[in-house]
matplotlib code that plots the C-alpha trace (Angstrom):
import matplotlib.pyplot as plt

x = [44.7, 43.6, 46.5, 48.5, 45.9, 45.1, 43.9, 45.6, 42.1, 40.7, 41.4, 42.0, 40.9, 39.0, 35.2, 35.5, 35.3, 31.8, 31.4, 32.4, 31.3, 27.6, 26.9, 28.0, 26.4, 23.2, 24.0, 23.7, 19.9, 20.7, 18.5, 19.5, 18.5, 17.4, 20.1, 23.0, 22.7, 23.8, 24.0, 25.8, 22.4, 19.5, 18.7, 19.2, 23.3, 24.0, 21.2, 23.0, 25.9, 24.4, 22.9, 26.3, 28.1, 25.5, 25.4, 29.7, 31.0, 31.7, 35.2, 36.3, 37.3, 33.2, 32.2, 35.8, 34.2, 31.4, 32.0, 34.4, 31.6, 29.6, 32.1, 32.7, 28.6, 28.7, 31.9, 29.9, 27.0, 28.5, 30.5, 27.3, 25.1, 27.7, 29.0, 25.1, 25.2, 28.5, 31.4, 33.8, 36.6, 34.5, 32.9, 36.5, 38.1, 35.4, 35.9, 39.5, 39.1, 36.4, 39.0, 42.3, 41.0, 38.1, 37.1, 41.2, 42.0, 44.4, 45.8, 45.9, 47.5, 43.6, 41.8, 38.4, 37.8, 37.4, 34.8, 36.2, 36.2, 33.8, 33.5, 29.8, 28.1, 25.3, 26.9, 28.5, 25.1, 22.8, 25.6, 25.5, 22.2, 21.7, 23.5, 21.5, 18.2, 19.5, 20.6, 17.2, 15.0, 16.3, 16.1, 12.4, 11.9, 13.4, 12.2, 9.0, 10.2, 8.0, 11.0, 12.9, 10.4, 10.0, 13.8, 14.3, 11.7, 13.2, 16.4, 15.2, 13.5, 16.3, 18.3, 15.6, 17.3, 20.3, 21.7, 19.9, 21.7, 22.0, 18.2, 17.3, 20.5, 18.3, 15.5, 16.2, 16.9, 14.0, 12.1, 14.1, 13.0, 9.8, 9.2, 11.1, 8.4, 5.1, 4.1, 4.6, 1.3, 0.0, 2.6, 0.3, 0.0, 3.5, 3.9, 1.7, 3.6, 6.7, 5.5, 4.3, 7.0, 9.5, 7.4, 8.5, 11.7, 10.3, 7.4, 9.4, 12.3, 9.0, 7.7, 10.7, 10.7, 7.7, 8.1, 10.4, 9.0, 5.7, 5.0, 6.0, 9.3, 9.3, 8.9, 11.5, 13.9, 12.7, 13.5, 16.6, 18.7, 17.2, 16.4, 19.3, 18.9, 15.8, 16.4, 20.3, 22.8, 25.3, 25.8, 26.8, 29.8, 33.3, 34.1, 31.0, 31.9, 34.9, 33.2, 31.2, 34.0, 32.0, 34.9, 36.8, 34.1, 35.9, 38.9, 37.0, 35.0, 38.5, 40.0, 36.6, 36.8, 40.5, 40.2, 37.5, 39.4, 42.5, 40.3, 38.5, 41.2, 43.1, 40.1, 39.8, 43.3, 43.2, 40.6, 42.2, 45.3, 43.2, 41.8, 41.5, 43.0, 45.9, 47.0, 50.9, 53.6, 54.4, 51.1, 51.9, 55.3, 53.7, 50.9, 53.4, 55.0, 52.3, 50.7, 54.0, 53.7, 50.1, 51.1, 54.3, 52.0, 49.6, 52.5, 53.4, 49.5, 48.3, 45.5, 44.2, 42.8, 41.5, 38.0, 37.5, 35.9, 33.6, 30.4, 31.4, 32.4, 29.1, 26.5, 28.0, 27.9, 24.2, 24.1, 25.5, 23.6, 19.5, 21.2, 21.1, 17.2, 17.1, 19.9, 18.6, 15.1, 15.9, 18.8, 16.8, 18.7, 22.3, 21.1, 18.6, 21.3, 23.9, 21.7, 20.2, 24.0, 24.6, 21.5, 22.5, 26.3, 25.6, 23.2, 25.8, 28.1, 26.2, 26.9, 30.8, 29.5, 32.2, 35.0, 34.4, 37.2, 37.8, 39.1, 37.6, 34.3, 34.7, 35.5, 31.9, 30.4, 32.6, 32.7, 30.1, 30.9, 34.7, 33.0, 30.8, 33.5, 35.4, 32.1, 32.2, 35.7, 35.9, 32.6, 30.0, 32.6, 33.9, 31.2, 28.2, 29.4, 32.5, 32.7, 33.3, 36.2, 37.7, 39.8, 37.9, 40.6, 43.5, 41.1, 40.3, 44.0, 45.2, 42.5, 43.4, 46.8, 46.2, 43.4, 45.8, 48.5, 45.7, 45.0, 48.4, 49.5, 46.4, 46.9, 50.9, 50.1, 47.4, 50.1, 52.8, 50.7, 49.6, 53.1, 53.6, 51.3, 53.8, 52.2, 49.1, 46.7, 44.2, 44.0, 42.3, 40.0, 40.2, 44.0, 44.8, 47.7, 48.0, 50.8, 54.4, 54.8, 58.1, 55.9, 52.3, 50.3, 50.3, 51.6, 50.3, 47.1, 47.8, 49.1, 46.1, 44.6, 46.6, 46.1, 42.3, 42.4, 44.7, 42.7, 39.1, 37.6, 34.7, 32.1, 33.3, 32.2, 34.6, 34.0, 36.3, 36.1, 35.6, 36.2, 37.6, 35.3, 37.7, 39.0, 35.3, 35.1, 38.6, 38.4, 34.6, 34.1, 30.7, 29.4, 26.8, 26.1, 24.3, 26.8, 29.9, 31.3, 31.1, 32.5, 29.7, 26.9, 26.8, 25.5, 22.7, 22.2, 23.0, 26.5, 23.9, 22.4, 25.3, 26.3, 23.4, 23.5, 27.2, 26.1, 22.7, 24.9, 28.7, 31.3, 33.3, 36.5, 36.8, 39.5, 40.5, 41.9, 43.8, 41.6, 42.4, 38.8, 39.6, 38.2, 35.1, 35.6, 36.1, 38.5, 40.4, 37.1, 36.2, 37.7, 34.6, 31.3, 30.0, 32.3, 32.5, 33.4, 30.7, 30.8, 34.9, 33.9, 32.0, 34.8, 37.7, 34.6, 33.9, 37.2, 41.0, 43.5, 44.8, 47.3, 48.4, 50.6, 52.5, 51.7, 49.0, 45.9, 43.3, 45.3, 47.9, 48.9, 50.8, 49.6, 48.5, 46.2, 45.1, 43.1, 40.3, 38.9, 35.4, 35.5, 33.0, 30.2, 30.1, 27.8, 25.1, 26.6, 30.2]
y = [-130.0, -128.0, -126.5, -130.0, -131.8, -128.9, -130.1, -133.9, -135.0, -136.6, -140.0, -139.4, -142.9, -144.4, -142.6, -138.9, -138.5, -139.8, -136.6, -134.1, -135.9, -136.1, -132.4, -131.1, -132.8, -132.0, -128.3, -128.6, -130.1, -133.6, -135.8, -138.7, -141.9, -140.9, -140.0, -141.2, -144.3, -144.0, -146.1, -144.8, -143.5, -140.8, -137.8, -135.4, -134.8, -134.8, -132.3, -130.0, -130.2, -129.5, -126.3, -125.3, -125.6, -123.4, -120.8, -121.0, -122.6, -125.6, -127.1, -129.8, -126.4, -125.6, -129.1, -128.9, -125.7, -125.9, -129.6, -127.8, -125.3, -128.3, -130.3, -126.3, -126.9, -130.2, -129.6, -126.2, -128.7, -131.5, -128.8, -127.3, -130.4, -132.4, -129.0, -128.8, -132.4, -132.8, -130.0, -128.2, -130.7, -133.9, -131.4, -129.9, -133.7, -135.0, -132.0, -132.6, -136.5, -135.8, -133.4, -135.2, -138.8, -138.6, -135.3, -135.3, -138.8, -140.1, -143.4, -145.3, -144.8, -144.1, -140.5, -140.1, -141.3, -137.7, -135.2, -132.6, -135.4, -137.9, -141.0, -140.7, -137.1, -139.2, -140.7, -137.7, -135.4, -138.3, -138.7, -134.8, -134.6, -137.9, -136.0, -132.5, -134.7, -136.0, -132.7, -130.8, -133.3, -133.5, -129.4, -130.4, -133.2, -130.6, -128.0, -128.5, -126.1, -126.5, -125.3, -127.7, -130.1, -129.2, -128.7, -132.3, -133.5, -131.3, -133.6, -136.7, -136.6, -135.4, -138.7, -140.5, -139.2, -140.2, -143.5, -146.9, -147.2, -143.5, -143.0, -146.6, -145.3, -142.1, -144.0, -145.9, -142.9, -141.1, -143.6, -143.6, -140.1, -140.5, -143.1, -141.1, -138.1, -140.3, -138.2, -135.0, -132.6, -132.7, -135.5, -137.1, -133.9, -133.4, -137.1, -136.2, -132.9, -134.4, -137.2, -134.4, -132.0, -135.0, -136.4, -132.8, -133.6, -136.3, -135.0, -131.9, -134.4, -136.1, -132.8, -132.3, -135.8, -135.9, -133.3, -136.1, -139.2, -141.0, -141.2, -145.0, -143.9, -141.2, -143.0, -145.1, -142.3, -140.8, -143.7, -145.4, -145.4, -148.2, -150.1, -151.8, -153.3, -155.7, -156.2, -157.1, -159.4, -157.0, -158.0, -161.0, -159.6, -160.7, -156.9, -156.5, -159.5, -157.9, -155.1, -156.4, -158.9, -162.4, -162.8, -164.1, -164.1, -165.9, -163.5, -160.7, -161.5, -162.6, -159.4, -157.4, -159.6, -158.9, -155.2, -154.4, -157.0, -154.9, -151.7, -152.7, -153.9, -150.1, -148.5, -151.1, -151.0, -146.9, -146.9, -149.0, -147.5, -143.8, -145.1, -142.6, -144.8, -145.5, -141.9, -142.1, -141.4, -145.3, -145.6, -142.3, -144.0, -147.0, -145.3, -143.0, -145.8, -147.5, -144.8, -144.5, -148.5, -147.4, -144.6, -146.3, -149.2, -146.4, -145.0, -147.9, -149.1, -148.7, -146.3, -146.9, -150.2, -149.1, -149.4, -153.0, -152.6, -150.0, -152.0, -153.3, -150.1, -148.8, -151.0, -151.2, -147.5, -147.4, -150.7, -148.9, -145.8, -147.6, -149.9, -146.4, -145.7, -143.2, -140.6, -141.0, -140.2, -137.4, -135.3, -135.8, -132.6, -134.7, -137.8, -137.7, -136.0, -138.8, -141.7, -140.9, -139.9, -143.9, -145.2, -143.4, -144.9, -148.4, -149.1, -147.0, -150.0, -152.6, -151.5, -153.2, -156.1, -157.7, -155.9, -152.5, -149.8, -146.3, -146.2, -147.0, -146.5, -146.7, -142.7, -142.0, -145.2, -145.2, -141.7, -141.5, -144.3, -143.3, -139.9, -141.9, -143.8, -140.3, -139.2, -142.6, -141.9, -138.5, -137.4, -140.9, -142.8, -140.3, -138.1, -141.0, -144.1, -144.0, -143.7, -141.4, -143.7, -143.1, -139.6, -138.6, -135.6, -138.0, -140.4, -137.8, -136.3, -139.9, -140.1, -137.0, -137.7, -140.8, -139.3, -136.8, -139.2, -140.9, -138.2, -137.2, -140.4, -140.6, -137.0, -137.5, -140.6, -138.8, -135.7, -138.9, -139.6, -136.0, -135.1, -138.0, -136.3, -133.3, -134.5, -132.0, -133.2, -130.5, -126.9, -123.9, -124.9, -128.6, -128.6, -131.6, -132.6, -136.6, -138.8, -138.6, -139.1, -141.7, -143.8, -144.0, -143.7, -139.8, -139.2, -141.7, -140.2, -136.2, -137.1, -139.1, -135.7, -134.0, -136.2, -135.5, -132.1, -132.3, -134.9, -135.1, -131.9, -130.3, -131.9, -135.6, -138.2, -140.0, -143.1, -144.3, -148.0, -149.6, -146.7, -142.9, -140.4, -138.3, -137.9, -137.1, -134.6, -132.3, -132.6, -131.8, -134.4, -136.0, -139.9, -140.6, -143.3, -143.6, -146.1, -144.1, -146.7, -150.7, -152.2, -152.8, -151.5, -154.8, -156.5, -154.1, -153.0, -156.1, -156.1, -157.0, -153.9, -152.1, -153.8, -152.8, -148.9, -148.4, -150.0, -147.5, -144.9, -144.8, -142.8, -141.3, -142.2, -145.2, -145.2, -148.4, -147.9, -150.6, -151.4, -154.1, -156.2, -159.5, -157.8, -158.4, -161.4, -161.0, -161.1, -158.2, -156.4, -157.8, -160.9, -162.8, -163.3, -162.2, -158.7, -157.0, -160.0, -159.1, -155.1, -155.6, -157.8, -155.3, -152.2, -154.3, -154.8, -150.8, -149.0, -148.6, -148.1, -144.8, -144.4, -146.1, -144.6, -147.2, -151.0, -152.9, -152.3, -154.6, -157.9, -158.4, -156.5, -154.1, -150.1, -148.7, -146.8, -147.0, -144.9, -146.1, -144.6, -144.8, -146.5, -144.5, -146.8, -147.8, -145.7, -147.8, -147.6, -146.9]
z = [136.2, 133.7, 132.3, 132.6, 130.5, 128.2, 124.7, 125.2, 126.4, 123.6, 121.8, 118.4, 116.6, 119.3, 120.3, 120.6, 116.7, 116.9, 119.3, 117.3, 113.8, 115.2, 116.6, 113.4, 111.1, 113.1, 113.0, 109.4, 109.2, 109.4, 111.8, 114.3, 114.1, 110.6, 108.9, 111.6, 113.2, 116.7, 119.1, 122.5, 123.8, 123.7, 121.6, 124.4, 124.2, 121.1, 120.2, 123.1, 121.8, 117.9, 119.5, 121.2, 117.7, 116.2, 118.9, 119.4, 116.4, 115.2, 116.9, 119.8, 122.2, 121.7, 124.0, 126.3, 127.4, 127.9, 129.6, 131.6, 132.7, 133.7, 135.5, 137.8, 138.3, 139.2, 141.9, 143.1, 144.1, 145.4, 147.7, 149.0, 149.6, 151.2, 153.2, 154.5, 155.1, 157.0, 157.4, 155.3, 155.9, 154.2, 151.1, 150.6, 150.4, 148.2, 145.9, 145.5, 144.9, 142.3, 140.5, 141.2, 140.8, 138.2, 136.0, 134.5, 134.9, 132.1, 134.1, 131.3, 127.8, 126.0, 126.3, 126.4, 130.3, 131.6, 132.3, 129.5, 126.3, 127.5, 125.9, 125.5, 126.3, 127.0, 129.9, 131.0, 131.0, 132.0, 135.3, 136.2, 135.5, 138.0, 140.8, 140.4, 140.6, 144.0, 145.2, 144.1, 145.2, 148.8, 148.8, 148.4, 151.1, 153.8, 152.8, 150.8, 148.0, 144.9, 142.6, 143.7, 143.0, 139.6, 138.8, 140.2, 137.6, 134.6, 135.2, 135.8, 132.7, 130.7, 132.7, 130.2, 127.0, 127.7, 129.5, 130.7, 133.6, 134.9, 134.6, 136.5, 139.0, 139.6, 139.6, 142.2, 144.7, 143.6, 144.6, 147.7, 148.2, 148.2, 150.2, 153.2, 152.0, 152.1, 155.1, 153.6, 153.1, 149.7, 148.8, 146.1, 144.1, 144.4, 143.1, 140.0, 139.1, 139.1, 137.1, 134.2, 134.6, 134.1, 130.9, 129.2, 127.6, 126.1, 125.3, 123.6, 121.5, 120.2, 118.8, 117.1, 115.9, 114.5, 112.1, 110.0, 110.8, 112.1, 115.6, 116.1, 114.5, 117.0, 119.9, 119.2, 118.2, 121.7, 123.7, 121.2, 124.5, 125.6, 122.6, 121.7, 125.4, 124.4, 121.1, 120.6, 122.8, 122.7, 126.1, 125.2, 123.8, 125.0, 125.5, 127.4, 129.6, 130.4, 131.9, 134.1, 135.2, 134.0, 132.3, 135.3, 138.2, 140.9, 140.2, 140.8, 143.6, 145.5, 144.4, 145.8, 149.2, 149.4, 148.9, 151.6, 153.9, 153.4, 153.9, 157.1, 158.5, 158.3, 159.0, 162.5, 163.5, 163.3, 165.8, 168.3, 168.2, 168.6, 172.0, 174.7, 176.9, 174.7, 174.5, 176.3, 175.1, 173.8, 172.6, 170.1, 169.2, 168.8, 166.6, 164.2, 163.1, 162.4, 160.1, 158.8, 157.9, 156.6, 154.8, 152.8, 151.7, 150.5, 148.8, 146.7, 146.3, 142.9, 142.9, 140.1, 141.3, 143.9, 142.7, 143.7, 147.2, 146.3, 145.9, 149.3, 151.0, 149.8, 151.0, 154.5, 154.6, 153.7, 156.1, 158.8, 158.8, 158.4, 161.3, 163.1, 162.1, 164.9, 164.0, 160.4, 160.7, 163.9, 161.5, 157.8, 156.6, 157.7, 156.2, 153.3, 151.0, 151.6, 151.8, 148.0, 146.8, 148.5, 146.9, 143.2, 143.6, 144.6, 141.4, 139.4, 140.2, 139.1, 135.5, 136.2, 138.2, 139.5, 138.1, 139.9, 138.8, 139.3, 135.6, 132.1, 132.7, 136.1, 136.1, 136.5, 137.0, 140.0, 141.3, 143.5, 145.6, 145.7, 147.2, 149.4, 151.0, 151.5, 153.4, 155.0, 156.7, 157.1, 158.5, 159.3, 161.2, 163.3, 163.9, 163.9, 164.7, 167.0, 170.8, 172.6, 173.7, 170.8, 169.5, 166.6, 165.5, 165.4, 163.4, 160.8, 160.9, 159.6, 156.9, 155.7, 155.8, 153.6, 151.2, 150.2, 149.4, 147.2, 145.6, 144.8, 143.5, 141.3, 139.6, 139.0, 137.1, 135.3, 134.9, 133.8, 131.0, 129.6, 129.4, 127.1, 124.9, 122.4, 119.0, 117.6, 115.2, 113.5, 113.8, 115.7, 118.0, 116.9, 117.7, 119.4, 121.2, 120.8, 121.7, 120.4, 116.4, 117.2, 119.8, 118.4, 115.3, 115.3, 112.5, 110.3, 111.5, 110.7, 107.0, 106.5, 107.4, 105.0, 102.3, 103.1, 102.7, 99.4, 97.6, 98.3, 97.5, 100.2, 98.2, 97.7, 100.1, 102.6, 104.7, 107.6, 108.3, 110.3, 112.5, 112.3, 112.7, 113.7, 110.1, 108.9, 111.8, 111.6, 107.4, 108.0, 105.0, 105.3, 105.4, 103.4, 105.0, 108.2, 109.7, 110.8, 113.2, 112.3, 115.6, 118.6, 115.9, 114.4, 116.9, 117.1, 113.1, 111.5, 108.6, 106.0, 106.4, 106.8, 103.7, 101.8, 103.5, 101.6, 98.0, 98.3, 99.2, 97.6, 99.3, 96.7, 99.5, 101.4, 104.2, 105.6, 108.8, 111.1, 114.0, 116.5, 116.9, 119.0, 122.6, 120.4, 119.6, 116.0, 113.7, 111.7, 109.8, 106.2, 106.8, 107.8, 106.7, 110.0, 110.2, 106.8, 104.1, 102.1, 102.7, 102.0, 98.7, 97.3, 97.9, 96.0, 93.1, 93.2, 94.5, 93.2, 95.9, 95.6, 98.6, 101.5, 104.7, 106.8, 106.5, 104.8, 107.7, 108.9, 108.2, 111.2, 114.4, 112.3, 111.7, 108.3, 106.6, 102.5, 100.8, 98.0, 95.4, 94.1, 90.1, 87.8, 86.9, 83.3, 81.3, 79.4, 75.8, 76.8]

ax = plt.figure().add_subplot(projection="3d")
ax.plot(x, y, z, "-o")
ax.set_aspect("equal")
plt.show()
């Protein structure tokens, strides 16, 4: 998977610029939330990713990397918990289906929805950070461990520092955790080191902090992640509707019925036809054809929306397993692991409401359940919950079977779409490999760049609205400006003061770039008072157009790109 998707994992207008753009400019001395408004999250990632530019250098192969690194930790763990917590077979499956289904997924024509190029590192780290919390702090409950205590806190409160809804997903099975652990010895002084081994992050980011600013301005750059959740109705959004399905609830609901319908029904109709009792040689015919029926639907099922009954599939899992009180509490080393991991995946869900997907954001939001439905099939059911009346190889066997063909479908679409991808943008370690110059904006894109590089010398100033951070990044021409990206932002910053940021601060280059804005409701960007008339009034007062490549941008569904630049002011007596 690697070598199929090899530099074509990135976006190159949409997200991932802010990646690269921010860790750089913080390698350089300037300070977030300070100097860059940012919005996607905590302090913690982007400070990471600062350090790994200075250590490495400074290019997009620096973060692939070492994300790749991370996603081989994250597998390595998720192998060896659920391999102590069921058998090879399940943590071999739920390995594959985490590499083949989620960390190189590409099942749609936009990058950015893997584990190499994340959308938002926050998300990314705050997610793998989520799961080695799990993982450490059940080490602990069995086996009392005070390392693993403390390396369970250590990421929790690093979960803090980067996303809402992984920390209150990690939350939630913490607190899980300890409740099964109440009885342990010495439980309330282990409650009380965790609590101050997990308030050291913070405690440390606030250090560093408030060596710029005063401590209220601290705090709130310590815990921004979660500001923009009380203080904005961002929410409120059309594009955030979207995601969590309230813009067509019944839809979505009938889909998510449908789906677990559809998926209970197999799942039922497998173990009848696996009956001891059925096992002659018309009851095999009888059963091969009907896998083969299974497996042909599987075939032509498309995988990629096979997300829906995952909310579903997940609490009947947990359902089915504190129905069985007993088995839990009697095999804790079988059971804690995968109860928290279902605990963790179910409130991960909630983030897509009713529109649960294995894509979009769905490639992390929705991973763990996808892996707890694998666990569900391959190891609960068979070895937990079905009787002895019933042959659990064959069972497994036919899961297998029609995982694999999952799995298979999902990484040839994925492969499908990388090969699409022939065009490179940038150079060295920021080479990336894009989508073909006659069927996208790729080239539009590279002689922008080029234009860049000829025309606006390393010291000159260069905004990209209302987004393209990308450009900043792979020129390594700065913003001086705090804003970088004017889409979700407003709802949070406010365009007057976004307004006011760029007439405080000139950039010597303004490039307007065309940017589709109606899944926020809005209209193309400086065309109303609301989204960047006023901001667009004042760069037609104070900047010539000095280029443009393809059509006229921001005013109909048509690409284009212009560049502006910055009139002198008039000199008092001139």
């Amino acid at each position: 998977m690697v070598a199929i998707s090899w530099r074509k994992w990135p976006e190159v207008l949409v997200d991932f610029g802010l990646q690269l753009y921010i860790p750089w400019q913080l390698s350089t001395g300037n300070v977030l939330y300070r100097d860059i408004a940012y919005l996607p999250g905590g302090p913690f990632s982007q400070y990471l990713n600062a350090g790994l530019f200075k250590l490495f250098g400074t290019s997009m192969m620096t973060l692939a990397i070492a994300n790749a690194a991370l996603t081989s930790t994250l597998l390595f763990a998720t192998y060896r918990w659920f391999r102590k917590a069921s058998d090879t077979l399940t943590a071999t499956l739920i390995v594959l289906g985490i590499i083949l289904a989620f960390a190189f997924s590409q099942p749609f024509e936009m990058g950015n929805y893997n584990f190499i190029t994340p959308y938002s590192h926050e998300a990314f780290h705050g997610f793998v950070l989520g799961i080695l919390t799990i993982g450490f702090l059940s080490n602990w409950v069995l086996t009392g461990k005070r390392g693993s205590l403390v390396c369970a806190a250590l990421c929790f409160g690093t979960v803090f520092l980067t996303k809402p809804e992984m920390f209150l997903a990690v939350t939630c099975a913490i607190m899980a955790g300890f409740v099964f652990s109440r009885s342990k010895p010495l439980f309330v002084q282990s409650l009380v080191i965790f609590a101050g081994v997990g308030v050291l992050p913070s405690l440390g980011f606030l250090c560093y902090f408030l060596q710029f600013d005063s401590l209220q301005s601290s705090l709130k750059s310590v815990s921004w992640a979660w500001i923009p959740l009380f203080t904005s109705d961002v929410s409120d959004n059309p594009f955030y509707r979207w995601c969590l399905g309230l813009d067509a609830p019944l839809r979505n609901v009938k889909l998510m019925l449908l789906h677990f319908a559809v998926f209970t029904g197999i799942v039922v109709v497998l173990l009848l036809r696996f009956r001891r009792s059925h096992a002659t040689s018309r009851a095999r015919l009888i059963t091969i054809l009907l896998i083969a029926i299974i497996a042909v639907g599987t075939v032509l099922f498309d995988w990629t929306d096979s997300g829906r009954a995952l909310p579903l599939i997940t609490l009947g899992g947990l359902t089915l397993i504190f129905w069985q009180r007993k088995w839990f509490f009697s095999h804790p080393s079988k059971a804690l692991f995968p109860v928290l991991w279902g605990i963790f995946s179910l409130v991960l869900l909630a983030k897509m409401g009713f529109h649960s997907r294995i894509w979009h954001y769905g490639f992390l939001l929705a991973m763990p359940a996808f892996v707890w439905a694998i666990y569900l099939l391959v190891h609960l059911l068979p070895h937990r919950f079905i009787h002895d009346s019933v042959n659990q190889l064959w069972f497994r066997r036919s899961i297998l079977f029609l995982l694999l063909i999952a799995f298979t479908r999902l990484a040839a679409q994925s492969a499908a779409i990388y090969a699409k991808r022939d065009f490179a943008i940038g150079t060295g370690g920021d080479r990336i490999v894009t989508w073909n110059e006659k069927t996208s904006v790729s080239a539009e894109v590279a002689e922008a760049l080029e234009w860049i590089e000829t025309n606006v010398s390393e010291k000159e100033t260069l905004a990209v609205l209302p987004e393209g951070a990308m450009l900043n990044y792979l020129s390594r021409r700065s913003n001086p400006t705090p804003y970088l990206v004017l889409m979700a932002e407003v709802e949070v910053y406010g365009m007057q003061n976004m307004t006011i940021a760029y007439q405080k601060n000139p950039p010597d280059f303004i490039v307007l770039m065309h940017r589709e804005t109606a899944e926020y409701g809005w209209n193309y960007f400086g065309k109303d008072k609301v989204y960047g008339l006023d901001l667009m009034n004042w760069i037609n007062e104070n900047y010539k157009p000095v280029h443009r490549i393809g059509y006229e941008p921001l005013r109909n569904g048509l690409f284009g790109i212009k560049m502006l630049k910055r009139i002198p002011p008039v000199q008092p007596g001139h």
